[in-house]
MDAnalysis code that builds the backbone (N, CA, C; Angstrom):
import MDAnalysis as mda
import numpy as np

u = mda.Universe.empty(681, n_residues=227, atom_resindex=np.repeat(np.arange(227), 3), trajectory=True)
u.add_TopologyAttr("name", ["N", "CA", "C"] * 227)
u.add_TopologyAttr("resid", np.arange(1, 228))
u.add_TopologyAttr("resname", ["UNK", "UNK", "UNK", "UNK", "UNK", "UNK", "UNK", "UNK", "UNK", "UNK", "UNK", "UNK", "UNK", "UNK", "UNK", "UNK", "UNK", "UNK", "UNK", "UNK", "UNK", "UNK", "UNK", "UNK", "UNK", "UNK", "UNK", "UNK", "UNK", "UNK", "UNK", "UNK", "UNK", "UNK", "UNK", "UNK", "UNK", "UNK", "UNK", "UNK", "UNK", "UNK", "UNK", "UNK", "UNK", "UNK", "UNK", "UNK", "UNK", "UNK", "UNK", "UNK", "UNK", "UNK", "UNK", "UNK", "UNK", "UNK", "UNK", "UNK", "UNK", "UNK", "UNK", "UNK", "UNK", "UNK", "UNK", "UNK", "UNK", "UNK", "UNK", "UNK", "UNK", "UNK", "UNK", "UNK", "UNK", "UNK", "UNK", "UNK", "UNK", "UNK", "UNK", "UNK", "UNK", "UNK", "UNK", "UNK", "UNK", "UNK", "UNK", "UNK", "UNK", "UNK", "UNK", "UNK", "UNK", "UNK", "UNK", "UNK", "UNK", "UNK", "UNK", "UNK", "UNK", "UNK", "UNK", "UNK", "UNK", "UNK", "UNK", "UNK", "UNK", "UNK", "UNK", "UNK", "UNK", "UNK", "UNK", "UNK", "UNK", "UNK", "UNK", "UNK", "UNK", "UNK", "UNK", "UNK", "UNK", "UNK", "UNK", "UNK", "UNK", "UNK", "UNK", "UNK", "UNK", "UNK", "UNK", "UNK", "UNK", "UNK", "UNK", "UNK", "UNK", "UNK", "UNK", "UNK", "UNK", "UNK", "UNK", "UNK", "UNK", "UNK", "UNK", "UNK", "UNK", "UNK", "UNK", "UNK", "UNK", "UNK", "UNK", "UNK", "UNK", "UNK", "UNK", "UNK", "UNK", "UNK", "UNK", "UNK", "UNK", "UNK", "UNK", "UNK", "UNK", "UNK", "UNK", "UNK", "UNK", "UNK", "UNK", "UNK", "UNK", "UNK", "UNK", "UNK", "UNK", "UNK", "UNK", "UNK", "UNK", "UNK", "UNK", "UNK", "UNK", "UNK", "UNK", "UNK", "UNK", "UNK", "UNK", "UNK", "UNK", "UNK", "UNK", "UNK", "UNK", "UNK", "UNK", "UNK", "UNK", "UNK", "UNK", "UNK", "UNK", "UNK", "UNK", "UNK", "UNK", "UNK", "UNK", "UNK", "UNK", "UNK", "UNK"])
u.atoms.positions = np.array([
    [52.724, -26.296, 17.220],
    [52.264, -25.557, 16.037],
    [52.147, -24.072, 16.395],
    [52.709, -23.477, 15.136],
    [52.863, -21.636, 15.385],
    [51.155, -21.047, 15.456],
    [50.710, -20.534, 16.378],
    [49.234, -20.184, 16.533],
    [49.239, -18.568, 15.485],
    [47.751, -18.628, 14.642],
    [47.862, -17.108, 13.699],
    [47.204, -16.520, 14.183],
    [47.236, -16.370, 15.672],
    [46.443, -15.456, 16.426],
    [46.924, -13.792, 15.918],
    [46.093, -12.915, 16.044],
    [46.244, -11.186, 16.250],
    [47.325, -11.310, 17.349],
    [48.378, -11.238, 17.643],
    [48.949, -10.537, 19.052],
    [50.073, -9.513, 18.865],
    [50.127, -8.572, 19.544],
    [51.426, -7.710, 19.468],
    [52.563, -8.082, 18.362],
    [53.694, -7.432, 18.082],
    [54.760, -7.634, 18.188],
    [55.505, -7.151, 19.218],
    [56.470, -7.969, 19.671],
    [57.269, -8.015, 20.664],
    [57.730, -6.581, 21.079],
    [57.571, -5.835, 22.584],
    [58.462, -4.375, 23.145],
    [59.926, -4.198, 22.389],
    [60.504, -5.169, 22.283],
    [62.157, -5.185, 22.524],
    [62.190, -6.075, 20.922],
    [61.734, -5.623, 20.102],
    [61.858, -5.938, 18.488],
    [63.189, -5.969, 17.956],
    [63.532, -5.395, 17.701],
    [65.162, -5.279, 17.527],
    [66.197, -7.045, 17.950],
    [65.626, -7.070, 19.344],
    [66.546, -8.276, 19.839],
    [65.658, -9.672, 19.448],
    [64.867, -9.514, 19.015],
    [63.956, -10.365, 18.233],
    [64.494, -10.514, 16.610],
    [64.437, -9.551, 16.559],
    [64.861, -9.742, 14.775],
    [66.545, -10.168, 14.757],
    [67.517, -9.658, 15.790],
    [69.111, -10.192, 15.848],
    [68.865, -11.666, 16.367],
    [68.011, -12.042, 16.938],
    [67.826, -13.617, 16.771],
    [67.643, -14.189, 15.572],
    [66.399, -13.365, 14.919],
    [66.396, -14.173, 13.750],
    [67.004, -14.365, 13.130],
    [68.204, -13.511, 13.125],
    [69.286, -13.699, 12.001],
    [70.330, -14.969, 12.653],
    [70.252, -14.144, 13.782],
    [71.629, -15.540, 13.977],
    [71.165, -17.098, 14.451],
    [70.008, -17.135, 14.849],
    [69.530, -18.347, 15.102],
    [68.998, -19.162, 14.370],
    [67.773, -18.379, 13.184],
    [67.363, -19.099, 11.773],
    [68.195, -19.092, 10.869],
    [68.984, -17.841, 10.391],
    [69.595, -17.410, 9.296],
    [71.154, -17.596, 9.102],
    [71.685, -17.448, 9.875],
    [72.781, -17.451, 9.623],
    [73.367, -19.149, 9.882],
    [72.550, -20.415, 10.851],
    [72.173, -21.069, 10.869],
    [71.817, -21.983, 9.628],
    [71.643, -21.577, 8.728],
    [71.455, -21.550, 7.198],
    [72.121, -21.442, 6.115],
    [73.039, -21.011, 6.633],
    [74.878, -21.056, 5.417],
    [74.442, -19.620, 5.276],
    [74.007, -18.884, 5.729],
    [73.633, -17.506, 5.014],
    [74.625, -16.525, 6.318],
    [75.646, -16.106, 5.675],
    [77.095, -15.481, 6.501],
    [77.283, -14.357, 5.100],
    [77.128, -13.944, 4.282],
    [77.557, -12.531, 3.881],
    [77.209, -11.491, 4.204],
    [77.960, -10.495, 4.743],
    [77.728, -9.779, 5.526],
    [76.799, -8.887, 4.875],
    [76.711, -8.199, 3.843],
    [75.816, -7.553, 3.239],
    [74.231, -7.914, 3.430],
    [74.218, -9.380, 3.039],
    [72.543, -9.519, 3.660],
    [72.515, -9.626, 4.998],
    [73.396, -9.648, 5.931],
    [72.760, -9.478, 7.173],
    [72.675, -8.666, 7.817],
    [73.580, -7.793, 7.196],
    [73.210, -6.415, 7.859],
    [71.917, -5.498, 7.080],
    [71.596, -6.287, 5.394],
    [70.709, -5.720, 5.060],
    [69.249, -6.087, 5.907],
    [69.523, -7.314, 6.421],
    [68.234, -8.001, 6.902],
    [68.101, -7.166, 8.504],
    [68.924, -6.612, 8.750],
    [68.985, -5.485, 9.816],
    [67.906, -4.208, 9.634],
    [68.599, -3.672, 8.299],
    [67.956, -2.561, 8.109],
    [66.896, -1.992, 7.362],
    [66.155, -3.211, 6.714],
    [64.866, -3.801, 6.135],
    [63.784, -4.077, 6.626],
    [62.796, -3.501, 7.227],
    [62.227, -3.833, 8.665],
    [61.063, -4.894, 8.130],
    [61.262, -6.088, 8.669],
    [60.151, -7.319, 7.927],
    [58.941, -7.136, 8.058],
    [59.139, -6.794, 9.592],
    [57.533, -6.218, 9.901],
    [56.448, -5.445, 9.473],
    [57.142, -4.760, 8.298],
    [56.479, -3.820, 7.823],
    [55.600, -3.877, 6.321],
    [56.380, -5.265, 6.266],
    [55.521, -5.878, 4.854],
    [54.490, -7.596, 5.197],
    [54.545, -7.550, 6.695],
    [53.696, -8.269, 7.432],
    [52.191, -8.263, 7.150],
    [51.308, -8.557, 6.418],
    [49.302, -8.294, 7.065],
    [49.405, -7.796, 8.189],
    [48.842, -6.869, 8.817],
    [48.542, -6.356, 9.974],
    [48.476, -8.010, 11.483],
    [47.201, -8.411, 10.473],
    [46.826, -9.489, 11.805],
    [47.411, -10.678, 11.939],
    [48.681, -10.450, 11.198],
    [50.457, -11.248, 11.542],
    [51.297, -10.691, 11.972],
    [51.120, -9.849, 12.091],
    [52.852, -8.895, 12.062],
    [53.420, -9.432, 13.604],
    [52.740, -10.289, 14.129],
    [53.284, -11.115, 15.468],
    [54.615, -11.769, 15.075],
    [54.200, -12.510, 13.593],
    [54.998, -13.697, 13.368],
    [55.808, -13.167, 12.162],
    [56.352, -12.108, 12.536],
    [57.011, -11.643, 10.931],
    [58.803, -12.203, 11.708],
    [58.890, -12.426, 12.687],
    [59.974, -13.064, 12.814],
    [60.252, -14.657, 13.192],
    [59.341, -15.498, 12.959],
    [58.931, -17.025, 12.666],
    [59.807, -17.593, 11.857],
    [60.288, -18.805, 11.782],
    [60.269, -19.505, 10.818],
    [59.273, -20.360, 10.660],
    [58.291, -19.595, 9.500],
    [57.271, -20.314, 9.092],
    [57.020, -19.359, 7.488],
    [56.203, -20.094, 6.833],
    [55.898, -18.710, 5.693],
    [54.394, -18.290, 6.542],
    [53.649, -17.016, 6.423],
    [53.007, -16.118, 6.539],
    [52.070, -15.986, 5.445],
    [50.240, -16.383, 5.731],
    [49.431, -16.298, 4.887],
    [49.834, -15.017, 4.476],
    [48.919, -14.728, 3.153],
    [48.636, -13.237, 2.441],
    [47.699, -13.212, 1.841],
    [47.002, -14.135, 2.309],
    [45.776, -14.114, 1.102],
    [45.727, -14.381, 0.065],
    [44.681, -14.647, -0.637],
    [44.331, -15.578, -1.991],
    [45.236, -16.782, -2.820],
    [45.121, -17.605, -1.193],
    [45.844, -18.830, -0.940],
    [47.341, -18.840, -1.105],
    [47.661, -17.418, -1.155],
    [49.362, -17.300, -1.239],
    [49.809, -17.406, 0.451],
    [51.648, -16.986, 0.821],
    [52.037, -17.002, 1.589],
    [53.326, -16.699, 1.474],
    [53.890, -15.680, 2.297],
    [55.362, -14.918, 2.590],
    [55.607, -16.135, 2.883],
    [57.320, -16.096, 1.858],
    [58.255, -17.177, 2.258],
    [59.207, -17.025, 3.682],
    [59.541, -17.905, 4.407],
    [60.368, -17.712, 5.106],
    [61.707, -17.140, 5.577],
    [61.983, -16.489, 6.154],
    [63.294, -15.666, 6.744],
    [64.419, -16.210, 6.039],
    [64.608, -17.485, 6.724],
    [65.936, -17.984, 6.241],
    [65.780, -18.592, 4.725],
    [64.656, -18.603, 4.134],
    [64.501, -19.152, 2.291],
    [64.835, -17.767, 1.810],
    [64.461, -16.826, 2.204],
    [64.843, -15.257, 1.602],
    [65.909, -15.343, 1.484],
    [66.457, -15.009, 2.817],
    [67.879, -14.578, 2.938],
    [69.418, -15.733, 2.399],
    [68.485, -16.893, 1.988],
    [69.199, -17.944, 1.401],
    [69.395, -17.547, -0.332],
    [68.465, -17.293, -0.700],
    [68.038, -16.541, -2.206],
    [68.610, -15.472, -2.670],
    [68.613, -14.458, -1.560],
    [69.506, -13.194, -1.805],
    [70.816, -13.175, -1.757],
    [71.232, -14.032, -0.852],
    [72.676, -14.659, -0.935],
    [73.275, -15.182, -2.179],
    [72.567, -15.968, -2.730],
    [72.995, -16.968, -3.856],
    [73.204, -16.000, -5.212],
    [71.892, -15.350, -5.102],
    [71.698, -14.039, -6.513],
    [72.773, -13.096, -6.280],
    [73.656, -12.973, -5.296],
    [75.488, -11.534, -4.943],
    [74.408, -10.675, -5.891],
    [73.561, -9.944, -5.674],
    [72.985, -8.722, -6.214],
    [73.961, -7.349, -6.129],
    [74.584, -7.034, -7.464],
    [75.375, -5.448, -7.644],
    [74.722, -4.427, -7.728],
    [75.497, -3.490, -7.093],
    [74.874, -1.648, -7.471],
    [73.901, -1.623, -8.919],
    [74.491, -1.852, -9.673],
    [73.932, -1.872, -10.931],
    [72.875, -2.358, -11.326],
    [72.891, -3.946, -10.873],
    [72.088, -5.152, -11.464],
    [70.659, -4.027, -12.093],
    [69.500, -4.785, -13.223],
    [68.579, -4.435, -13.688],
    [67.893, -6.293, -13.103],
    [66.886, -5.611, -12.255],
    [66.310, -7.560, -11.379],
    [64.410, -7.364, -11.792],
    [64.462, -9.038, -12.219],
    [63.115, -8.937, -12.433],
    [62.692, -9.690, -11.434],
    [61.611, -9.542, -10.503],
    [60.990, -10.674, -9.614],
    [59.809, -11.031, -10.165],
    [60.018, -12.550, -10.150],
    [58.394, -12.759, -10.141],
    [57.400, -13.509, -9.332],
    [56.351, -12.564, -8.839],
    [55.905, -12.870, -7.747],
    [56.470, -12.017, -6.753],
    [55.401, -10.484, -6.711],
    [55.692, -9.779, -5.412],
    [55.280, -10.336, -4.313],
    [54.017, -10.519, -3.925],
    [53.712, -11.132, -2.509],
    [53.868, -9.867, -1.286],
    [53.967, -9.865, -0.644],
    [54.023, -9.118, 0.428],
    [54.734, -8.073, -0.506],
    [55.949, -7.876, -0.827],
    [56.669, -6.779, -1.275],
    [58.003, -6.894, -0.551],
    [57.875, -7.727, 0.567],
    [59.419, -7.298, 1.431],
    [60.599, -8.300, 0.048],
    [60.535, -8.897, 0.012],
    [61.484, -9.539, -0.774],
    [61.845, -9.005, -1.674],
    [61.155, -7.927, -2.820],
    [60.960, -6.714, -3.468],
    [62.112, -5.928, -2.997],
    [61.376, -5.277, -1.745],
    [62.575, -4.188, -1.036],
    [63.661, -4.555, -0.881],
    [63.933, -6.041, -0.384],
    [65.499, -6.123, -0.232],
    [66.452, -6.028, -1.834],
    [65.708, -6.998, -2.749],
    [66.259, -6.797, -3.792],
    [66.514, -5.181, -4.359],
    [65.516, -4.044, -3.982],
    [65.720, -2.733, -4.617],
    [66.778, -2.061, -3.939],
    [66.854, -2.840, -2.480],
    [68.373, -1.827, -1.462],
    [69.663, -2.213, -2.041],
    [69.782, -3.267, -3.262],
    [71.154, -3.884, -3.410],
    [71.127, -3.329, -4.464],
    [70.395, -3.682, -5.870],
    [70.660, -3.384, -7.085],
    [69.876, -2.682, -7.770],
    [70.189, -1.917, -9.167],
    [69.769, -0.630, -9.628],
    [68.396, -0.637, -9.586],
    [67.610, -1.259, -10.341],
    [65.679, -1.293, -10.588],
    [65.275, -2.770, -10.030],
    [64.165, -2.643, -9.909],
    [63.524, -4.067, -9.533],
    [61.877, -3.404, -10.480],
    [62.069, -4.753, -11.454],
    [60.712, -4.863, -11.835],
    [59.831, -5.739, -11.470],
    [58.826, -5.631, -10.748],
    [58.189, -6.876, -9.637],
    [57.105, -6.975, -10.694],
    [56.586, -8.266, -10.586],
    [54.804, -8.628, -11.287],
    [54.707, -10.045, -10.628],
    [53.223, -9.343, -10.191],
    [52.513, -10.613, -9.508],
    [51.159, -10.608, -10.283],
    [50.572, -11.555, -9.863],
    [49.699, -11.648, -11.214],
    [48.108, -11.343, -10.123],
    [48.184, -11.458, -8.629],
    [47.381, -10.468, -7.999],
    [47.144, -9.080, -7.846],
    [46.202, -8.343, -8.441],
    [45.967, -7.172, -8.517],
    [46.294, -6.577, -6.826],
    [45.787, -7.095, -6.101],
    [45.870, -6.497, -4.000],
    [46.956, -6.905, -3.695],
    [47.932, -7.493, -4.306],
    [49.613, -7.401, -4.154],
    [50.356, -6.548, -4.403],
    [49.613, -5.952, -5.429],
    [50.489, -4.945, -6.011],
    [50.305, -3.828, -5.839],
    [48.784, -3.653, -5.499],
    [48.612, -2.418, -4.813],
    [48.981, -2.275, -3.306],
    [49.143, -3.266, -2.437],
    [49.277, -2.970, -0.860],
    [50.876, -2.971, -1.441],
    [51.751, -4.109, -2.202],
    [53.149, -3.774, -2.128],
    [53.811, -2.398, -2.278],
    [52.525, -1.575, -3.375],
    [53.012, -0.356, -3.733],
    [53.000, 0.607, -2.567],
    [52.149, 0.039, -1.764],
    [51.612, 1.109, -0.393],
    [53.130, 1.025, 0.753],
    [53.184, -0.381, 0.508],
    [54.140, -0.776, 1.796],
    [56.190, -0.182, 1.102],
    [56.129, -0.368, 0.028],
    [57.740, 0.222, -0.340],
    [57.626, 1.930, -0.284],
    [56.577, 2.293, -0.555],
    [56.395, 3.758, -0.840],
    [56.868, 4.444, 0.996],
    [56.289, 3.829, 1.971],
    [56.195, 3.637, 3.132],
    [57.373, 3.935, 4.045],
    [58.607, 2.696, 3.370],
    [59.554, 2.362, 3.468],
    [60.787, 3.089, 2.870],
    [60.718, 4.261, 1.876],
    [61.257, 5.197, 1.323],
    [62.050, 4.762, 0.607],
    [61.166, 3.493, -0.645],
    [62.114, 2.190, -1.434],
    [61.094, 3.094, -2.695],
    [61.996, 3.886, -3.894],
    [61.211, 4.308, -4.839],
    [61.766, 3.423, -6.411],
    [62.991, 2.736, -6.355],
    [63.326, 2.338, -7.729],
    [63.115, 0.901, -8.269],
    [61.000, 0.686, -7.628],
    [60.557, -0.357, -8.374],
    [59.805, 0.045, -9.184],
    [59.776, -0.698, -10.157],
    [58.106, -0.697, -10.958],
    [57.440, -1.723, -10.768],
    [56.359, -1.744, -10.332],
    [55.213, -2.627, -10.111],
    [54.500, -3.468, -11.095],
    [54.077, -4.195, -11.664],
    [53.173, -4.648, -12.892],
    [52.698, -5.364, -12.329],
    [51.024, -5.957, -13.074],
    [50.299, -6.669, -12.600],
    [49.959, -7.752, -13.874],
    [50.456, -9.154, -13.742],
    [50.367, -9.861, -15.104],
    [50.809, -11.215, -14.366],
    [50.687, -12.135, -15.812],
    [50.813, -13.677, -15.520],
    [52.251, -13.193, -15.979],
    [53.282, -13.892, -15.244],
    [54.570, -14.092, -15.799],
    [55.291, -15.133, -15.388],
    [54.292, -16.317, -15.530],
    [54.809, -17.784, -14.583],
    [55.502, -18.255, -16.293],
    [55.968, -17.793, -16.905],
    [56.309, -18.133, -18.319],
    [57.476, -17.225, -19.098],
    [57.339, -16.058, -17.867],
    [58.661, -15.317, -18.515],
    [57.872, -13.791, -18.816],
    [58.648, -12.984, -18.732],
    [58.099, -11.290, -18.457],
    [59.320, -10.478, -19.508],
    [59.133, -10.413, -20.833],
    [60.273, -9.665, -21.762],
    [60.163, -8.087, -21.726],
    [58.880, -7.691, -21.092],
    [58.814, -6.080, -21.158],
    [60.080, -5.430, -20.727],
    [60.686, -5.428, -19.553],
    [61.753, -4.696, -19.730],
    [63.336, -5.058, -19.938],
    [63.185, -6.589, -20.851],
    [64.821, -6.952, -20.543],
    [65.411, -6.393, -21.487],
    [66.840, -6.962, -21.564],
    [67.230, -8.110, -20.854],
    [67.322, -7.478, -19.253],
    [67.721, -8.487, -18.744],
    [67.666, -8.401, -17.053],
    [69.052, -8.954, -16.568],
    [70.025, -8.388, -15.566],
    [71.296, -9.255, -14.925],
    [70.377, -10.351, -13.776],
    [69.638, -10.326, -13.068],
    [68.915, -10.924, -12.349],
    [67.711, -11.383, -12.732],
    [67.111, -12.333, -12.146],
    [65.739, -12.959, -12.580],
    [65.189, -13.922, -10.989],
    [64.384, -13.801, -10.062],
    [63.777, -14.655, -9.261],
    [62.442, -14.709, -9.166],
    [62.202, -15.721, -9.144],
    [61.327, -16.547, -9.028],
    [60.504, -16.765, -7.539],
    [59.729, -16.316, -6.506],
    [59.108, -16.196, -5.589],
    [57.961, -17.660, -5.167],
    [57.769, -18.397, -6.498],
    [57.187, -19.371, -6.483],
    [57.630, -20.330, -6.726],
    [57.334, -22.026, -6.876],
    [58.096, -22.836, -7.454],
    [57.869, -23.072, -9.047],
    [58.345, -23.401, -9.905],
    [57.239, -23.871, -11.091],
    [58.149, -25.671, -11.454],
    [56.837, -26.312, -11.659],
    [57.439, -27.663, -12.304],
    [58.557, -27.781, -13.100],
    [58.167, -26.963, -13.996],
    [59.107, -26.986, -15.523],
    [59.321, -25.997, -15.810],
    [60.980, -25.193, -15.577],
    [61.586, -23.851, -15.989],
    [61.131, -23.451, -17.215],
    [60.319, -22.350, -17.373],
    [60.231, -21.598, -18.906],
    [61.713, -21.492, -19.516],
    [61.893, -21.924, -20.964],
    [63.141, -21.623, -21.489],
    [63.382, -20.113, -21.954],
    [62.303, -19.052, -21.400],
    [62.061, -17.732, -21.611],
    [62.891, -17.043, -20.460],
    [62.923, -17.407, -19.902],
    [63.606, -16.426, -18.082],
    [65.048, -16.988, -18.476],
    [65.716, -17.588, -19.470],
    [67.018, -17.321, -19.306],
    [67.458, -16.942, -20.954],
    [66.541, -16.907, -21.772],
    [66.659, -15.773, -22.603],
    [66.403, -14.574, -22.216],
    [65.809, -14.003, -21.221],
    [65.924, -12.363, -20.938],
    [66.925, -12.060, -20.437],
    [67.683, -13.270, -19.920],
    [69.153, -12.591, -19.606],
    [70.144, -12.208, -19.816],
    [71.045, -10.982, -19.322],
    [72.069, -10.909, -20.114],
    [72.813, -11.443, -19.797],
    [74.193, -11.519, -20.720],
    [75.191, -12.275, -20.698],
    [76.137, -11.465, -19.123],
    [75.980, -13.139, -18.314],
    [76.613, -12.928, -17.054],
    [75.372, -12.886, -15.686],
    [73.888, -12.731, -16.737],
    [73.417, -12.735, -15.688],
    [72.964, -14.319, -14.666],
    [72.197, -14.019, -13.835],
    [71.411, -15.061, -13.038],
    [70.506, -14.971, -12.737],
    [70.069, -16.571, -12.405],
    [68.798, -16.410, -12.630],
    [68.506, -17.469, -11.406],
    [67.195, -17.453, -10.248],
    [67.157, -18.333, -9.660],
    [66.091, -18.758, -9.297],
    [65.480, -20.148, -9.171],
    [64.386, -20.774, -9.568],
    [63.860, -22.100, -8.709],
    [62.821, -22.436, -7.886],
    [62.874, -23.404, -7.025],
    [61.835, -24.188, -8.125],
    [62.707, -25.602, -8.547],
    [62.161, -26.306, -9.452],
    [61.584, -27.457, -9.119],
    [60.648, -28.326, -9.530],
    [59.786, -29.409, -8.824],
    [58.348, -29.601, -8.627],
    [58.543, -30.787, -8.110],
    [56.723, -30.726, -7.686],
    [56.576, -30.763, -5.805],
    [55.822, -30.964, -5.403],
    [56.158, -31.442, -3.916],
    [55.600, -32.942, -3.781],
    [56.795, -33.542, -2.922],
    [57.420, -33.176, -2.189],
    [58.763, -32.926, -2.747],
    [59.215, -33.043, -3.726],
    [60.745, -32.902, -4.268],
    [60.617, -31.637, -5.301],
    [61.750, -30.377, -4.317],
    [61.983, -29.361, -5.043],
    [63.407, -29.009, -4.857],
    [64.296, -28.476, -5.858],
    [65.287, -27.772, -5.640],
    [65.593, -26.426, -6.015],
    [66.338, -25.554, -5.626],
    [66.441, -24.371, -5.909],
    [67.806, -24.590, -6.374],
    [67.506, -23.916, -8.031],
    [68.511, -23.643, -8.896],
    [68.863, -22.722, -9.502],
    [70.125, -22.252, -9.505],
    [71.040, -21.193, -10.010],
    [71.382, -21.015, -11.270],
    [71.029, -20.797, -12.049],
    [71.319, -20.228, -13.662],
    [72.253, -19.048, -13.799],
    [73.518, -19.549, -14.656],
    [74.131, -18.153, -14.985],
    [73.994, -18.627, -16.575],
    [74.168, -17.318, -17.384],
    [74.112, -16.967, -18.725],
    [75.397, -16.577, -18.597],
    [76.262, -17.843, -19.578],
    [77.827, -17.069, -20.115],
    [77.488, -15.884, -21.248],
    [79.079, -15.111, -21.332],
    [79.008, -14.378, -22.308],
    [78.811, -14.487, -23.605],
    [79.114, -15.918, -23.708],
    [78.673, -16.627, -24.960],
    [77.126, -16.856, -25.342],
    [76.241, -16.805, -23.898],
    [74.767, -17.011, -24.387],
    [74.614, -18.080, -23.837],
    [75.455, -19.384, -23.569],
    [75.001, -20.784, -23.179],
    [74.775, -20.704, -21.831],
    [74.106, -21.509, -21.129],
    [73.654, -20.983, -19.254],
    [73.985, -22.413, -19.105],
    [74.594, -22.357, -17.860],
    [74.892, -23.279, -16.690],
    [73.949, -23.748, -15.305],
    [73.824, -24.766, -15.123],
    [72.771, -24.872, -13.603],
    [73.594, -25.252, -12.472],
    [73.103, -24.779, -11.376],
    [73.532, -25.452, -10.080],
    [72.961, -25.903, -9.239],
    [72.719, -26.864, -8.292],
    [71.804, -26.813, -7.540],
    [71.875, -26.634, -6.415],
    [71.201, -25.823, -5.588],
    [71.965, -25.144, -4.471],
    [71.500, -25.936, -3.206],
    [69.915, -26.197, -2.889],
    [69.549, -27.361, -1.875],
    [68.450, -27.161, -2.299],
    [67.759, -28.301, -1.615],
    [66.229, -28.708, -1.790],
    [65.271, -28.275, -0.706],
    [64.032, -27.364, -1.161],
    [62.995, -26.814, -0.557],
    [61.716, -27.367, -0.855],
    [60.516, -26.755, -0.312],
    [59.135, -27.004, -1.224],
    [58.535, -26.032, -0.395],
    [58.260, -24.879, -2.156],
    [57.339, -23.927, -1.331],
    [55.820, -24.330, -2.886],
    [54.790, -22.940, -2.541],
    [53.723, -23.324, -3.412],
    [54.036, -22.812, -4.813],
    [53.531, -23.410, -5.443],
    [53.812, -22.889, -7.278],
    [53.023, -21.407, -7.611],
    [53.899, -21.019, -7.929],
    [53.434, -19.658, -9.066],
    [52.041, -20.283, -9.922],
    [51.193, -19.393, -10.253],
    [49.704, -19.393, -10.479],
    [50.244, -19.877, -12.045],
    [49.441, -20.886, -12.533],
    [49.441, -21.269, -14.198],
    [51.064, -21.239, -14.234],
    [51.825, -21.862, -13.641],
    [53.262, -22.469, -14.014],
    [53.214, -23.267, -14.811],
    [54.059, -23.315, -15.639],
    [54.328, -24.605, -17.038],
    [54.396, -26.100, -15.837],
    [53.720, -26.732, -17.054],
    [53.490, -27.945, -16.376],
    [54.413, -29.032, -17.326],
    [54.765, -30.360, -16.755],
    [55.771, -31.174, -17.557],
    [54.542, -32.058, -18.936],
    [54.825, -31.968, -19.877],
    [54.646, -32.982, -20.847],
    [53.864, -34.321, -20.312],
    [52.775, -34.015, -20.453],
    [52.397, -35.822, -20.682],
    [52.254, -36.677, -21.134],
    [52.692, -38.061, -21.317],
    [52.705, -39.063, -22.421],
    [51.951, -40.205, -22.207],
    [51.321, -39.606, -23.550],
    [49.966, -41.368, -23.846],
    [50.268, -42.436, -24.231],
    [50.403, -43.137, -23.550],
    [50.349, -44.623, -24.703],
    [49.312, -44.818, -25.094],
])
C-alpha cells in the first residue's frame, strides 16, 4: 500500500515523470504523441496538495479534500486521448479538482470553462493555473452534475466524476460534431463513454473501457420502481 506520508519529491524529477509516462501511460493504449509530450510539459506536481506532491507521479488517485480525489495519471491521459482536443475546441469540464486536468485541456483547445461545485477548488485551481502561465479558463463555482448551459454550445464536454445516469442535458450543449465524455455506472461496474453529436443533432455512444472512480456531488440517480 502507497503510504500519504509528507516526503520530498524526488532530486531527479524529470526521470520520474518519463517513467510515468512510459511505464503507467503509455502502458495504457495512450501513444498519441501530442498528449505525451503534453504530459511532459504540464508539470503534475504543481497541481499536487503540498503534503502529496510526493505522489503526484503514483498510480493511485490523490486525496484533495472534502472527500474528493485527483484521478490517476494514466485515467487522465486515457481521457485526453479519447476527447483529440483541437486548437479551437470551446471545452466544458465538470469537476475541476486539483485544476491539473483543467490545464491540460486549456494547452490543447481554445477556452476551458471549469465548475466544480467546491468553492476551495476553485479558488486554489485559480491560484495553481495562474501560476502555471495557463490564462484561457474561466472558473465557476456551481452544481453542474446535470449539465452547465451558461456558456454553450460546447465542441467538448468531460466529466471528472462518474454519474449513474447521463443527464440528457450535456449532449444537448453540444455542437454538432462535438464530444462528449463520461464515466457511467455505479461501483463496482463503470464504463467510460464517448458521445459524439452528428451534424444532424442525433449522438452516438462508444464504450471505450471500464473504470470506477467517485461520483460527482448530487449526480442523477436511476429511476426507482415500486411495486
Amino acid at each position: 500500500m502507497t503510504s500519504l506520508a509528507n516526503t520530498a519529491l524526488p532530486i531527479d524529477i524529470e526521470h520520474v515523470r518519463f517513467n510515468m509516462i512510459e511505464q503507467q501511460i503509455r502502458t495504457w493504449e495512450v501513444l498519441d504523441p501530442t498528449v505525451l509530450d503534453l504530459l511532459l510539459r504540464v508539470h503534475r506536481e504543481d497541481f499536487v496538495p503540498e503534503q502529496h506532491r510526493a505522489l503526484a507521479f503514483v498510480d493511485m488517485e490523490i486525496p484533495l479534500g472534502h472527500g474528493e480525489t485527483m484521478l490517476s495519471p494514466k485515467l487522465e491521459a486515457r481521457m485526453l486521448q479519447a476527447l483529440a482536443v483541437q486548437p479551437g475546441d470551446a471545452i466544458l469540464e465538470i469537476g475541476t479538482g486539483s485544476g491539473y486536468m483543467t490545464a491540460l485541456l486549456a494547452s490543447l483547445g481554445r477556452h476551458v470553462y471549469s465548475v466544480d461545485i467546491v468553492p476551495d477548488f476553485t479558488r486554489a485551481a485559480a491560484a495553481r493555473l495562474t501560476a502555471s502561465g495557463i490564462n484561457n479558463v474561466t472558473l465557476e463555482t456551481g452544481d453542474a452534475a446535470r449539465g452547465w448551459d451558461k456558456h454553450e454550445p460546447y465542441d467538448i464536454i468531460v466529466l471528472t466524476g462518474s454519474v449513474p445516469v447521463l443527464s440528457d442535458k450535456f449532449q444537448q450543449s453540444l455542437k454538432p460534431g462535438g464530444r462528449l465524455l463520461a464515466i457511467v455506472g455505479t461501483a463496482p461496474v463503470m464504463q467510460a463513454q464517448l458521445i459524439t453529436r452528428a451534424l444532424g443533432g442525433a449522438c452516438s455512444s462508444v464504450t471505450l473501457f471500464e473504470t470506477c472512480i467517485a461520483p460527482l456531488k448530487n449526480a442523477p440517480q436511476p429511476q426507482q420502481f415500486i411495486f
